[in-house]
C-alpha positions in Angstrom: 2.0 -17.8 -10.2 1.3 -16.0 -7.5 3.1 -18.5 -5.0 6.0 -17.9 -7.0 5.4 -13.8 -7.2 5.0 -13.6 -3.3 7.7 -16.1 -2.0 4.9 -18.1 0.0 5.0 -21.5 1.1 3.7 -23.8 3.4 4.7 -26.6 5.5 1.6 -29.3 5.3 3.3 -31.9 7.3 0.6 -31.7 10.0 3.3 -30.7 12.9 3.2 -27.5 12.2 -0.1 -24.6 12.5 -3.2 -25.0 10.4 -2.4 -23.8 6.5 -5.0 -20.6 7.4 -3.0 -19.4 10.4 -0.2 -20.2 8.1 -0.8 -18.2 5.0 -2.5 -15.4 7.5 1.4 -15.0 8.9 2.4 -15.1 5.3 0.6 -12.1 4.4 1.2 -10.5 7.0 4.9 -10.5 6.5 4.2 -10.0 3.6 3.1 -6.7 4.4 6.0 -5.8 6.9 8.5 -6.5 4.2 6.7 -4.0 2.1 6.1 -6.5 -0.7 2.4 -5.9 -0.1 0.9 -2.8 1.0 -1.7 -2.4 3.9 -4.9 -2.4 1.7 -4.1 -3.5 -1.1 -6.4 -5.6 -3.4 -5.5 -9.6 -3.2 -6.6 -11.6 -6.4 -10.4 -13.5 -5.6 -10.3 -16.3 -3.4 -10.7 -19.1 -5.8 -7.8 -17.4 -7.8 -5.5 -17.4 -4.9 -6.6 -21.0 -3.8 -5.4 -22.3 -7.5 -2.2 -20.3 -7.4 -1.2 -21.6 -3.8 -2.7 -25.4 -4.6 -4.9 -24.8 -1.4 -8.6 -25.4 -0.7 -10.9 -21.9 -1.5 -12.1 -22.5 2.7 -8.4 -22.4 3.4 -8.0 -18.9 1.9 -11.0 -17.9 2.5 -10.8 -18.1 6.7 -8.1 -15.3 6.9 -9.4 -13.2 4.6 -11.1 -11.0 7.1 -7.9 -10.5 9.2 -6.3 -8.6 5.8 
């Protein structure tokens, strides 16, 4: 749900940068389009790992960045 909500995808081919550096960028476009504002509360990690089929460490490692 939220994948769908906030447009993000990622490209797990292996050629491109690690999934964390990618959803970090996500975010923070995210952010610049004014989808999501500077601050605002994300769902939990685990909630946000389900949503965007990713592993909770994957999510987890940017989380300090935003």
């Amino acid at each position: 749900m939220i994948k769908k909500i906030l447009g993000i995808s990622f490209k797990k081919d292996g050629q491109h940068s690690p999934l964390y550096v990618q959803l970090e960028s996500e975010i923070i476009q995210l952010i610049c389009r004014g989808v999501l504002k500077p601050g605002q509360a994300l769902p939990s990690s685990r909630e946000l790992a389900q949503s965007l089929q990713l592993n909770r460490k994957t999510v987890v490692v940017p989380r300090s960045v935003y």
